[in-house]
C-alpha positions in Angstrom: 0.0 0.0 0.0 2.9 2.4 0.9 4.5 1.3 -2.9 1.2 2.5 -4.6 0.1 5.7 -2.2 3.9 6.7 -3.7 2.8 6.1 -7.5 -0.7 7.7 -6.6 1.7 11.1 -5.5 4.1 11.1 -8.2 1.3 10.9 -10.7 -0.6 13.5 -9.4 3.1 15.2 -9.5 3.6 14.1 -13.4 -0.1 15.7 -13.7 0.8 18.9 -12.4 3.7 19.4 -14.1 2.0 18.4 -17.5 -0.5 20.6 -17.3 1.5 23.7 -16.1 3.9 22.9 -19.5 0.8 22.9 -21.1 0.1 26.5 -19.2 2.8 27.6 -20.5 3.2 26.3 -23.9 -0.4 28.0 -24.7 1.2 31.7 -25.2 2.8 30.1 -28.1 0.2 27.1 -29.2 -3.8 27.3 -28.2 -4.3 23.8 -28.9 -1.2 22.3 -26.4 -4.0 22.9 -23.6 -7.0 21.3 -25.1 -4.3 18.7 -26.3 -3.4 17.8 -22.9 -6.3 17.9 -20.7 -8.1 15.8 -23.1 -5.8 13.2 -22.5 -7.4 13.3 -19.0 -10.5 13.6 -20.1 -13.5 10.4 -19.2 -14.4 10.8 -22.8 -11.1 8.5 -23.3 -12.0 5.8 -20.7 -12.9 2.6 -21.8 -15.5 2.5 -19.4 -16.5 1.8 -15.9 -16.8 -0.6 -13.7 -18.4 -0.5 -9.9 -17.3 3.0 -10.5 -13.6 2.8 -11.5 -12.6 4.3 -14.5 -10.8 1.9 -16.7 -8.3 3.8 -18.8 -7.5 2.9 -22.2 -3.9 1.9 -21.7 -5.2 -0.6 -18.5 -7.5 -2.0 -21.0 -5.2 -1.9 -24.2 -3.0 -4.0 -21.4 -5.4 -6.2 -21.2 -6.1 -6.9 -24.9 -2.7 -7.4 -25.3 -2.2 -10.4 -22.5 -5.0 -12.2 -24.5 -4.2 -11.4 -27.6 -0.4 -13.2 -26.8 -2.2 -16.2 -25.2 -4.5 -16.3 -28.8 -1.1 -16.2 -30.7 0.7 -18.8 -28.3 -2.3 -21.3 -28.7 -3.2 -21.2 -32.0 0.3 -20.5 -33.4 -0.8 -18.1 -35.1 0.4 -14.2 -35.6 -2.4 -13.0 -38.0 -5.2 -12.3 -35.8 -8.8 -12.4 -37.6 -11.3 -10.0 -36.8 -13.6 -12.5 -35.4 -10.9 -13.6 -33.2 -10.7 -9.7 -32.0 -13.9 -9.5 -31.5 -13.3 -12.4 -29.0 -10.0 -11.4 -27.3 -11.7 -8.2 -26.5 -14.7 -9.7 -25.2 -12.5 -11.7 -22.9 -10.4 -8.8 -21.7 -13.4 -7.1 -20.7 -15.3 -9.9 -19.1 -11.6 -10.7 -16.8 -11.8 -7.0 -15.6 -15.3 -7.6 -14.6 -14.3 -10.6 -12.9 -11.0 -9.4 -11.2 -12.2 -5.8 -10.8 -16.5 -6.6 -9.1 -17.4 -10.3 -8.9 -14.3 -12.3 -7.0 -13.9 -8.9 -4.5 -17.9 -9.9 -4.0 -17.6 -13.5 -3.9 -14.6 -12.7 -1.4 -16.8 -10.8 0.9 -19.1 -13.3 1.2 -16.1 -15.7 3.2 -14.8 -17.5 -0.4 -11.1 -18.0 -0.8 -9.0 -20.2 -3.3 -5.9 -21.1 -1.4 -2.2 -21.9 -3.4 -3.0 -25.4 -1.9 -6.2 -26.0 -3.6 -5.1 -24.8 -6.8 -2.2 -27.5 -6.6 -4.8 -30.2 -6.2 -7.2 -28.9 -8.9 -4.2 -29.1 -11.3 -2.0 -32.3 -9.5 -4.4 -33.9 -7.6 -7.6 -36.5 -8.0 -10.0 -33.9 -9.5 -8.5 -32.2 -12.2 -9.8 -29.2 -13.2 -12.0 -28.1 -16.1 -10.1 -25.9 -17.1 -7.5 -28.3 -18.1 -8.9 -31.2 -18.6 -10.8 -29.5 -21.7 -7.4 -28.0 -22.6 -6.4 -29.3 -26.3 -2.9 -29.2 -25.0 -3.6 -32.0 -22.4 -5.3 -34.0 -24.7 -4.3 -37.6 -26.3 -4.9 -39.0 -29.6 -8.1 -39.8 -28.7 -9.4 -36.6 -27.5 -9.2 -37.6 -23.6 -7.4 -35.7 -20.7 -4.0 -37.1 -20.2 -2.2 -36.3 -16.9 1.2 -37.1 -18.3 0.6 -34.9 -20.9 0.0 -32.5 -18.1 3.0 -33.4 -16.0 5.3 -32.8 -18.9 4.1 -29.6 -19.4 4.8 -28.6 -15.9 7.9 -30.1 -15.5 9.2 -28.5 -18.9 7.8 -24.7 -17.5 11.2 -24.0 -15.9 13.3 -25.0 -19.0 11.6 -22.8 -21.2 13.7 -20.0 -22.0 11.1 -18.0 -23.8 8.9 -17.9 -20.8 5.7 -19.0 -22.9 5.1 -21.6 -21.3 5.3 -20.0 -17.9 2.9 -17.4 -19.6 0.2 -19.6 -20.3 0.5 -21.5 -16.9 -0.2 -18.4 -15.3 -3.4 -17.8 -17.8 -4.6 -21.6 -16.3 -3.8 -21.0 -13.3 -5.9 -17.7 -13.6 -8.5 -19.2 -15.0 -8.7 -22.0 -12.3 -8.9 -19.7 -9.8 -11.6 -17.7 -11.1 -13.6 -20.8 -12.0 -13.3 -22.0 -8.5 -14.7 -18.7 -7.2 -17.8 -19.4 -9.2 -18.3 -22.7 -8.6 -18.2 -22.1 -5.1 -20.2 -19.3 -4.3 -22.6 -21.1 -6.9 -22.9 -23.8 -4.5 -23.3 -21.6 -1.6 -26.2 -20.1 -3.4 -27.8 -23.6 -4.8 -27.5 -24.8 -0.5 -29.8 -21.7 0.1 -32.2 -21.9 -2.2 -34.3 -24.9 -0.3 -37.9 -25.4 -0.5 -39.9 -25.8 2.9 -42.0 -28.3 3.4 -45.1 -26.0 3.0 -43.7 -24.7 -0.5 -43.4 -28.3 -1.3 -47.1 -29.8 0.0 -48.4 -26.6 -2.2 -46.7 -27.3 -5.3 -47.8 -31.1 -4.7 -51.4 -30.1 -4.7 -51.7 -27.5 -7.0 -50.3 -30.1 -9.7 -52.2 -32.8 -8.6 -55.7 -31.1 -7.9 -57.6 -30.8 -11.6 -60.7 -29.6 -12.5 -63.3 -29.7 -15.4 -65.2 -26.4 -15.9 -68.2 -25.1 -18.5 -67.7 -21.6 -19.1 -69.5 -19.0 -21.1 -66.8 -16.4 -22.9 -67.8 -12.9 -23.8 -65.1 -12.1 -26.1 -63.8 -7.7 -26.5 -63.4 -8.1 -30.0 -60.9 -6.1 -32.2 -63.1 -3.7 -32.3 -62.1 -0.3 -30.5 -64.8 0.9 -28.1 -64.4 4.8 -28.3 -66.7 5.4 -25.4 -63.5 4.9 -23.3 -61.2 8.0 -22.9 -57.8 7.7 -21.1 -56.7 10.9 -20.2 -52.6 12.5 -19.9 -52.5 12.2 -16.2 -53.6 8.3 -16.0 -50.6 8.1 -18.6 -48.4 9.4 -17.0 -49.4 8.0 -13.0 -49.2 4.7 -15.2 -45.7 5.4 -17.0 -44.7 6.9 -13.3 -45.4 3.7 -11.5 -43.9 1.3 -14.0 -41.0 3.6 -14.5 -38.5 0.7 -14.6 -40.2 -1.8 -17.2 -39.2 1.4 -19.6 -35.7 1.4 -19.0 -33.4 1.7 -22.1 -29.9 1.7 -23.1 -28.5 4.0 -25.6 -29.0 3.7 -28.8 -30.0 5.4 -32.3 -32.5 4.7 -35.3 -31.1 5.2 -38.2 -32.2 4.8 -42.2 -29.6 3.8 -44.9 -29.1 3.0 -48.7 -26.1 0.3 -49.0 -24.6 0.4 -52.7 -23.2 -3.2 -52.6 -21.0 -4.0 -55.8 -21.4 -7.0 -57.7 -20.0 -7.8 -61.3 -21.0 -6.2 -63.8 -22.2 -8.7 -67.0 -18.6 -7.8 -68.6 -16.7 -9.0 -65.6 -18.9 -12.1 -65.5 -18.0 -12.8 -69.5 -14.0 -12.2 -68.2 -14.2 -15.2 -65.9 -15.7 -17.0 -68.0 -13.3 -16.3 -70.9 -10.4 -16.9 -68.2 -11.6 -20.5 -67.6 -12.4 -21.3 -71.1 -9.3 -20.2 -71.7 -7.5 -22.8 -69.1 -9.6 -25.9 -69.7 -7.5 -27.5 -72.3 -4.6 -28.0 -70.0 -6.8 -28.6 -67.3 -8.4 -31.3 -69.2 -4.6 -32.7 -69.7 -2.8 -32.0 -66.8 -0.8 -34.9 -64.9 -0.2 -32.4 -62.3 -3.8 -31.2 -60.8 -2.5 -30.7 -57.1 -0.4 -27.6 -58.7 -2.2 -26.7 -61.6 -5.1 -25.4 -59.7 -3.1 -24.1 -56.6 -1.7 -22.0 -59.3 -5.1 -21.1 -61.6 -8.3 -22.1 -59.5 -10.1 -20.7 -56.6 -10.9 -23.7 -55.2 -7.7 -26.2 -54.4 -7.4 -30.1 -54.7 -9.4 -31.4 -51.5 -8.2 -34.5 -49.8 -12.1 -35.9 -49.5 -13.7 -38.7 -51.1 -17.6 -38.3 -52.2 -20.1 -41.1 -52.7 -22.9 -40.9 -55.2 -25.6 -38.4 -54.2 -23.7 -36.6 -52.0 -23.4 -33.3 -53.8 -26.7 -34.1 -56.1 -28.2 -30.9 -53.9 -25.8 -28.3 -54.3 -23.7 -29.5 -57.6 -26.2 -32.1 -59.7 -23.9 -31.3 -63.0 -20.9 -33.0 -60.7 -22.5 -35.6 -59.2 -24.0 -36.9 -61.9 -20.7 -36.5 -64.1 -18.7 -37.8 -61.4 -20.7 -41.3 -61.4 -21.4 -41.8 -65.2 -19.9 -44.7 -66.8 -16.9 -43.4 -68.2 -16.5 -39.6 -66.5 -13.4 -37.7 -68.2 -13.9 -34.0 -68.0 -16.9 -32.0 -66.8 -17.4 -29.2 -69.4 -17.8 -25.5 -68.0 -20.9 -25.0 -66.2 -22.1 -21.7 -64.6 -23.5 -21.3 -60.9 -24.1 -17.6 -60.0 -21.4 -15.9 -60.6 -18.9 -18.4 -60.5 -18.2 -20.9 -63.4 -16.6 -24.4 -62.7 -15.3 -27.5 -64.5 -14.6 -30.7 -63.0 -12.2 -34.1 -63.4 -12.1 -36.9 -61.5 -8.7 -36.9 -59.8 -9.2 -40.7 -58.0 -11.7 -43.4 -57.0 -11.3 -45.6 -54.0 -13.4 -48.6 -52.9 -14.2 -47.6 -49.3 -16.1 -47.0 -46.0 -18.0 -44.0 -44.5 -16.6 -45.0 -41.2 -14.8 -47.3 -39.5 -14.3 -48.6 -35.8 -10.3 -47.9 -35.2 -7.9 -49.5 -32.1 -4.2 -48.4 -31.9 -1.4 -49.1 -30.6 0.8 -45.7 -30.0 4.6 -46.0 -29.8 7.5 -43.5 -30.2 9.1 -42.2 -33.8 11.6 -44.2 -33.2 10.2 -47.5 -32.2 10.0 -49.0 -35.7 11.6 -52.6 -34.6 9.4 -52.8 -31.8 6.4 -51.7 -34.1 7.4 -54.4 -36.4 7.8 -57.6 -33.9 4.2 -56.1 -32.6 2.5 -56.6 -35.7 4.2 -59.9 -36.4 2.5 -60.9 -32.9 -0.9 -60.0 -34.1 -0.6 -61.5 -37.5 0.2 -64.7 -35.6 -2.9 -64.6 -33.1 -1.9 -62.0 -30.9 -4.4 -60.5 -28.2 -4.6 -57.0 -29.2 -5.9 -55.6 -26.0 -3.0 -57.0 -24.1 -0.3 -55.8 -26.4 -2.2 -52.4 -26.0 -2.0 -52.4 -21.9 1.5 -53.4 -22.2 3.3 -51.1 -24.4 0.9 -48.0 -26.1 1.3 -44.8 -24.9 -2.4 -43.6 -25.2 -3.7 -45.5 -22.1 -6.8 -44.1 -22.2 -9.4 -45.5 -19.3 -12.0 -44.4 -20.6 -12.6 -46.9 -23.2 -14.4 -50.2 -23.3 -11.2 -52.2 -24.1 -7.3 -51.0 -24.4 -6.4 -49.5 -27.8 -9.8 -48.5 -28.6 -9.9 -45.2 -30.6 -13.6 -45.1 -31.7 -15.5 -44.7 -35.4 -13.5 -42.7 -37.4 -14.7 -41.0 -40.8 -13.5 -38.3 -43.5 -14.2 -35.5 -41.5 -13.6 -37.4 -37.9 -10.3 -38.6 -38.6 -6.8 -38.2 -36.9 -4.9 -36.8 -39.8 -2.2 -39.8 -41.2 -5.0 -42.2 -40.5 -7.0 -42.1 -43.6 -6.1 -45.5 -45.1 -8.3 -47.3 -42.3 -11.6 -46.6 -44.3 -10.3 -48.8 -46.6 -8.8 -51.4 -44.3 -10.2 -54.8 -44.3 -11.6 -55.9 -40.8 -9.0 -57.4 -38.9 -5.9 -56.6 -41.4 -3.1 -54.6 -39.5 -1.4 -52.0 -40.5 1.6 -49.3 -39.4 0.8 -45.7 -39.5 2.2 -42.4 -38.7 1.2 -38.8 -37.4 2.1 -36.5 -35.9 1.4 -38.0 -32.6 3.6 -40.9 -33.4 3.9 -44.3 -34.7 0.4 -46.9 -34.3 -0.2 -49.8 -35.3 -3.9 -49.8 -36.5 -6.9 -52.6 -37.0 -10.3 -51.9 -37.6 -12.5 -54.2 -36.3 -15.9 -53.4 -38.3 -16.7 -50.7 -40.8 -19.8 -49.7 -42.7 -20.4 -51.1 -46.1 -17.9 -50.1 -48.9 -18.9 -48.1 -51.7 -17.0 -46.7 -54.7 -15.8 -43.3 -54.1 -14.2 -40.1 -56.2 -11.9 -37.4 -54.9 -12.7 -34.6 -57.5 -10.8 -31.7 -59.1 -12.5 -28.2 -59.5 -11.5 -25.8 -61.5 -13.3 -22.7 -60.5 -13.3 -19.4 -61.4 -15.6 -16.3 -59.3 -16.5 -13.5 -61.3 -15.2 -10.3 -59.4 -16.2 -6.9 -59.8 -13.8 -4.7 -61.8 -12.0 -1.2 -61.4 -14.9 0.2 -63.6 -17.4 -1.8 -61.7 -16.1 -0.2 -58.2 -16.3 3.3 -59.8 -19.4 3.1 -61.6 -20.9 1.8 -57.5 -18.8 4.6 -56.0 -20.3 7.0 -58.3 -24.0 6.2 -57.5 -23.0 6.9 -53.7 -21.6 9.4 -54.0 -24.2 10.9 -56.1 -26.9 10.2 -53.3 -24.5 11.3 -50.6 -23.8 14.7 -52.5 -27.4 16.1 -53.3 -28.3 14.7 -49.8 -26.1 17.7 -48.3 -26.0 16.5 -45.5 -29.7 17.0 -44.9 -32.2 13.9 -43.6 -35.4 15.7 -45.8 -33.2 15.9 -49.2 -32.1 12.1 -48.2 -35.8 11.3 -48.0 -37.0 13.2 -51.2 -34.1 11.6 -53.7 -34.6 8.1 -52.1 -38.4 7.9 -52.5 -38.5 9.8 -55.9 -36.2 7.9 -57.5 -37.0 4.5 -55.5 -33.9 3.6 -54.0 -34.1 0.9 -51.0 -33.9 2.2 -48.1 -33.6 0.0 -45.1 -34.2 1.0 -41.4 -32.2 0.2 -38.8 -34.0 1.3 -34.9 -32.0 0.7 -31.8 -28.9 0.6 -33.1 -26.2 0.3 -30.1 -22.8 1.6 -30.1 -21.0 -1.5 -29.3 -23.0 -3.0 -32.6 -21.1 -4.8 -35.6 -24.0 -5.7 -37.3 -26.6 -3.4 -39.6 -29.8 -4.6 -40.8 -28.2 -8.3 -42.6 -24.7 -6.4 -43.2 -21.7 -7.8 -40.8 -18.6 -5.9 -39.7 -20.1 -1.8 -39.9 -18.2 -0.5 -37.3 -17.6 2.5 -39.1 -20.6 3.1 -39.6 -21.4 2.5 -36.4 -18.5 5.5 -35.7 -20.6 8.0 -37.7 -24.1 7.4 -35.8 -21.9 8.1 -32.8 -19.7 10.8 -33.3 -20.5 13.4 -31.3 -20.7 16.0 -34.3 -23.5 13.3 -36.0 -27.0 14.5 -35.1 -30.2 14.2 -35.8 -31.2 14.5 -39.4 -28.0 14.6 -40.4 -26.8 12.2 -43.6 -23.1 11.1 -43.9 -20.6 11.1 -46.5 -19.8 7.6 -48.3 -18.8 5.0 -45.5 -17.1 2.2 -47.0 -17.7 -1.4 -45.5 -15.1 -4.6 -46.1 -14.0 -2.6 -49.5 -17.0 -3.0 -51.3 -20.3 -1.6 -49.8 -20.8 1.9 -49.8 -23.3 3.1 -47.2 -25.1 6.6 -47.3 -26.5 6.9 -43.5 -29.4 9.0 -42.0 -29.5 9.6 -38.2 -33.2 9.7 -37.4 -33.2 9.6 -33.5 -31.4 9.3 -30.6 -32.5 7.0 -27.7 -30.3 8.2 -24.5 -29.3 6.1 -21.7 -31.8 6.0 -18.9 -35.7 5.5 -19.0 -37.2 6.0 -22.4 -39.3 9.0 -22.8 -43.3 9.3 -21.9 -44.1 10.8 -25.5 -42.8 7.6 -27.5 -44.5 5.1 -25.3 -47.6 6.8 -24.2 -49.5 5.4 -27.3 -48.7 1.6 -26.4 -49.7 2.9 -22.6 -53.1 4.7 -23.5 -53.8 1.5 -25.5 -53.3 -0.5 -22.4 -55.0 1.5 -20.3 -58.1 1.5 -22.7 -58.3 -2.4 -22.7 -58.0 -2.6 -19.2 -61.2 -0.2 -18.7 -63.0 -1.7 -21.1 -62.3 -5.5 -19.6 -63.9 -3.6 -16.9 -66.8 -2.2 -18.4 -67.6 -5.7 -20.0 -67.5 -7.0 -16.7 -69.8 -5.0 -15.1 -72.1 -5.4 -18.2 -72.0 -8.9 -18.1 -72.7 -8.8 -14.4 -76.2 -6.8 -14.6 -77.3 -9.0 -17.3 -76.9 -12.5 -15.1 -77.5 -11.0 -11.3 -79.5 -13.5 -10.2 -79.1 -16.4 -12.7 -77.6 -19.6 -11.5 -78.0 -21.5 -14.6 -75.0 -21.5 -16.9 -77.4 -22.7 -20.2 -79.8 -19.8 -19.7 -76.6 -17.5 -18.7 -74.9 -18.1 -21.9 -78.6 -17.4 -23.4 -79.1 -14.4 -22.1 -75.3 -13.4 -23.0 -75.7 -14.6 -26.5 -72.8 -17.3 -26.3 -72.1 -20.7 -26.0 -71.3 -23.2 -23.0 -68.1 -24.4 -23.9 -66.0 -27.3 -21.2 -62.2 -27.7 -20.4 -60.9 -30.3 -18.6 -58.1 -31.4 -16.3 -57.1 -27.8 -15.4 -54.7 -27.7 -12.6 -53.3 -24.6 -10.8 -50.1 -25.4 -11.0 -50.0 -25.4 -15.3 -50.6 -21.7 -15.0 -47.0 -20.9 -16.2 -46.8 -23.4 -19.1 -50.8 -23.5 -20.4 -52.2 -21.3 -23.3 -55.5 -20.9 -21.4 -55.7 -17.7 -19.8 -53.9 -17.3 -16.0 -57.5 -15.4 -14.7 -59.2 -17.9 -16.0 -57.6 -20.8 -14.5 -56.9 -18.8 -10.8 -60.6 -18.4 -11.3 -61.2 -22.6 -11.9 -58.8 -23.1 -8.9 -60.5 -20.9 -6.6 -64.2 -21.3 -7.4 -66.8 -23.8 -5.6 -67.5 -26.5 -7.4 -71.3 -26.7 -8.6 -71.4 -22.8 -7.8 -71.6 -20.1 -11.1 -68.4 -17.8 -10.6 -67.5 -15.0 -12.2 -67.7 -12.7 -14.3 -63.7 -12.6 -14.3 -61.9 -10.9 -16.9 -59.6 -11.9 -18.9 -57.1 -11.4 -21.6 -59.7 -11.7 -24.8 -63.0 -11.8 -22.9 -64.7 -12.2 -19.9 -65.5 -15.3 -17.9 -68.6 -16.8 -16.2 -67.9 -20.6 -15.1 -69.0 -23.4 -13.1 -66.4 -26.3 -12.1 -67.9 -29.9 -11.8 -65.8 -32.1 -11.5 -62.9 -31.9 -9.4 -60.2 -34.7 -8.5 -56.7 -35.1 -6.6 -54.6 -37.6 -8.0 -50.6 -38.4 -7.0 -49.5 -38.5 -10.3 -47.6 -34.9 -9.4 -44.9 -36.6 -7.3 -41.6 -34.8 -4.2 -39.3 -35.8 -6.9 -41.3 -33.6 -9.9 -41.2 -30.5 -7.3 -37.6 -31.0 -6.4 -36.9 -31.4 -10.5 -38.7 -27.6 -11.1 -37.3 -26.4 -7.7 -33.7 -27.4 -9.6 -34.4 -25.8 -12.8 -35.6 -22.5 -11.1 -32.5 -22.8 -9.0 -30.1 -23.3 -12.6 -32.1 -20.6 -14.0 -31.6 -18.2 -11.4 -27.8 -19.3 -11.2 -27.4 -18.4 -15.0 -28.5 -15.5 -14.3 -25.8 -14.3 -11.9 -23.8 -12.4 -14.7 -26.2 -10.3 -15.6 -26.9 -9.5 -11.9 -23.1 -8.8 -11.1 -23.3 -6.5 -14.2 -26.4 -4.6 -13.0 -24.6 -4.3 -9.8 -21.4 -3.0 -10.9 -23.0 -0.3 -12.8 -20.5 -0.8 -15.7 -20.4 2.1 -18.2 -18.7 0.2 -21.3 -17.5 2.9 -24.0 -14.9 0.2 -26.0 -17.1 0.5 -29.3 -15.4 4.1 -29.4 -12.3 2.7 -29.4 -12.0 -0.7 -30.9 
């Protein structure tokens, strides 16, 4: 604490002096001042969270450690933007975590000691976290706690420190798991159901009723005898103040010029191909020939007949005629293919594999093993005795599971074709196996095909002549939402609405990755009824944007909802006044034949109505509170409903036992996993978190 108070002092120090340089430095530039204390300013926080401002280098921080760990798992340094989207998420989410919900669960009693986390990641029960882990994983997709051990053991020997890096992540990540889990538990311990709760729930379920009932329906028609006035609008919107809360958002109106080629750019792929299918046709070489001239690349998979008769019928049935050579061009959109068939194989959609997993360099000893089993060896003993994947979790040692095309470990193709009980030596990259398959589905004949294909793309031209069109709209808009309005209706251009539009949004109408867009509706210079220069989106949409309202943060305004509220209000009085019309007309009947008579309706009869289907029935809650509570033999009502009004009479009623302790423990469970789920959104309610990162990233 004495460490940071002295940061806390020489910052407020470093401040000081910045901004008396900045004092200073305005006799000689205006904008040094503005300059500086901007740098200070909220408006370049991230956001907030349980009131702490998190600054944008904390948070850039943050980004950073997970965009490392993405890089150290994957292996990869090119970072896609989905993958962004995700590392950001992630940061965000931790700082929730480390910044509001552990320091909660903490206060609540909750620790996670050094010595638990050495048994969640040594001990009996592994943790989660790991043990779903690709890295700890076997060839056959289980945990493996040598895998696991190796890792550890090899931390301290790793110069780079990666390893040590994404041991800490775990470890992290353990922890904060373990918080959850535990005050989860905590929570799932109180949430009991007394034995009152539980003899209710029993015979609310198990008492049913059948009921005749006479339904005065309102109608769609609009009784205009009932006036709601401002002030029972607004003592309605007052009291229900919160179900009108709102986040900030904007509606917004656009025209998206999306360019597609043009008919000459469609005849230049075609000409392109046309002009490559002779040596296509001849080619001994088709792995490199359409690296080099196709959009699509030799794929390694095998189809059967029918499999692509949905999507490609031309290739399917080429591919399967009697003597297939070369599949002419054929067009499909805007892209044009041709086909060969580059092999056929006799073979299985899947097949049951066991292995045998030994070192690179046990070749010999792979050798002698197959000899064994050629010669009646057991294979499940050979497997307990010398493979490395000793999985036990399988039904017998060595057993890998069905494998198929796209199920497969790669190097391990060959055993679709494998005949039941043949052995066979393979290699990958986990090492060396010896493979059988004990049973496989019928063979079939199979062809890996070669696609020459060739997507028509939009030309220079084509991008100017869509530019242009933007532009043009964009131009004679100036700027103004009415001349947007005037041009796009006169001259009949689509424009699509987009309302509620929030900041943090990537998405617009059917249109992915707008964030600049997204930038203009929020810029604080962007008002209302203004229209924006071209934005362009993924280098070939052109938006043209009109800002048509702004929804602020906080409850949404009485003059936008009191329609839907006076129309509530309306249908409530007049529920009312149907009521208390139906009422004079039956005081004093007790027949329900000569009420529906005198009501103009029909007896109509329900059965088995219990109180306890309220939640998940499509008959109407009054009605059935009304079935539940009523007398049987006795008329009830009139009770108002949803679509009419209700005079009943329940006959028969029955309790049965078919509702059992266990069924009411089972819902008492899935309220409890329901209200467990929603934690997150409770901790984020509570934390009040103000999140501004769509103005940054």
């Amino acid at each position: 604490m004495a460490v940071l108070e002295k940061i806390r002092v020489k910052l407020g120090v470093l401040i000081t002096v910045l901004i008396a340089v900045a004092l200073l430095s305005f006799i000689i530039d205006p904008g040094t001042l503005e300059t500086t204390l901007s740098y200070f300013s909220s408006k370049y926080d991230v956001g907030k969270i349980d009131g702490k401002k998190v600054r944008y280098n904390e948070f850039q921080k943050e980004v950073d450690y997970y965009t490392d760990i993405y890089t150290l798992t994957t292996g990869s340094q090119s970072v896609s933007e989905d993958a962004m989207q995700a590392i950001n998420e992630s940061a965000w989410q931790n700082l929730i975590s480390q910044w509001y919900v552990i320091p909660q669960i903490q206060k609540a009693g909750l620790t996670v000691g050094e010595d638990e986390l050495v048994d969640l990641s040594q001990g009996k029960e592994i943790s989660p976290v790991l043990a779903q882990d690709p890295i700890f994983l076997d060839a056959s997709g289980n945990f493996s706690r040598e895998k696991l051990l190796d890792f550890i053991h090899a931390i301290s020997a790793d110069g780079s420190g990666n390893l040590a890096a994404y041991w800490d992540f775990l470890e992290q990540n353990m922890k904060s798991q373990q918080y959850y889990i535990k005050y989860s538990s905590i929570l799932a311990g109180s949430d009991i159901i007394t034995p009152v709760e539980l003899r209710r729930q029993i015979e609310e379920n198990n008492t049913s009723s059948d009921a005749e009932f006479v339904l005065v329906p309102f109608g769609f028609r609009q009784d205009t005898t009932i006036k709601v006035s401002d002030k029972e609008i607004q003592d309605y919107y007052n009291a229900h103040k919160d179900n009108y809360r709102q986040s900030a958002s904007r509606d917004v109106e656009f025209v998206a010029y999306e360019v597609v080629p043009s008919e000459a750019d469609i005849k230049a792929a075609e000409d392109g191909i046309n002009a490559l299918f002779t040596e296509f046709s001849t080619t001994d070489n088709l792995k490199s020939f359409l690296s080099f001239n196709s959009d699509t690349p030799l794929q390694e998979y095998y189809y059967k007949q029918g499999e692509l008769a949905s999507e490609y019928p031309e290739v399917d049935e080429f591919a399967f005629s009697e003597n297939p050579e070369v599949l002419p061009v054929f067009q499909k959109g805007n892209t044009f293919y041709a086909a060969r068939v580059n092999d056929v194989k006799t073979m299985s959609d899947s097949a049951y594999v066991r292995h045998i997993l030994l070192s690179f360099d046990d070749s010999e000893l792979a050798d002698s093993l197959i000899n064994e089993l050629n010669h009646g060896g057991d294979f499940s003993d050979l497997a307990s005795r010398f493979s490395l994947d000793q999985n036990p979790n399988v039904a017998n040692p060595g057993d890998i599971g069905w494998m198929t095309q796209t199920a497969m470990i790669p190097g391990m193709q060959d055993v679709l074709a494998m005949r039941p009980g043949a052995v066979a030596k393979m290699e990958t990259d986990y090492g060396l196996h010896i493979v059988t398959v004990t049973e496989r589905t019928a063979p079939m004949e199979k062809v890996q095909l070669a696609i020459l294909s060739k997507e028509a793309l939009p030309s220079k031209e084509t991008f100017q002549d869509f530019y242009a069109q933007a532009n043009d709209l964009a131009s004679r808009s100036e700027g103004k939402i009415e001349n947007f309005e005037k041009i796009t209706q006169e001259e009949d251009l689509p424009v699509i609405p987009a309302n509620r539009v929030a900041e943090s949004a990537r998405q617009l109408s059917r249109y992915d990755d707008v964030r600049e867009v997204i930038r203009w509706i929020y810029d604080d210079k962007t008002k209302v009824g203004d229209v924006s220069p071209i934005i362009t989106v993924n280098n070939d949409i052109y938006f043209v944007v009109a800002l048509k309202q702004i929804h602020e943060e906080g409850h949404t305004p009485l003059k936008e909802v009191s329609s839907s509220i006076s129309y509530r209000l309306a249908n409530e009085k007049r529920a009312e006044k149907v009521r208390n019309e139906v009422a004079d007309k039956i005081a004093g009947l007790t027949d329900l034949n000569v009420i529906a008579d005198t009501l103009g309706q029909t007896v109509s009869t329900k059965t088995g109505i219990t109180f306890g289907s309220m939640s998940g029935n499509s008959t109407e809650p009054a009605f059935i509170g009304a079935v539940a509570g009523a007398e049987p033999g006795v008329i009830a009502g009139p009770v108002a409903g949803n679509i009419g009004v209700y005079v009943l009479q329940v006959g028969n009623r029955e309790t049965g036992s078919f509702y059992t302790e266990d069924d009411a423990k089972i819902k008492a469970a899935q309220i409890e996993s329901y209200q467990i789920n929603n934690l997150p959104v409770i901790f984020t309610e509570r934390a009040k978190i103000v999140d501004n990162r769509a103005r940054f990233f």
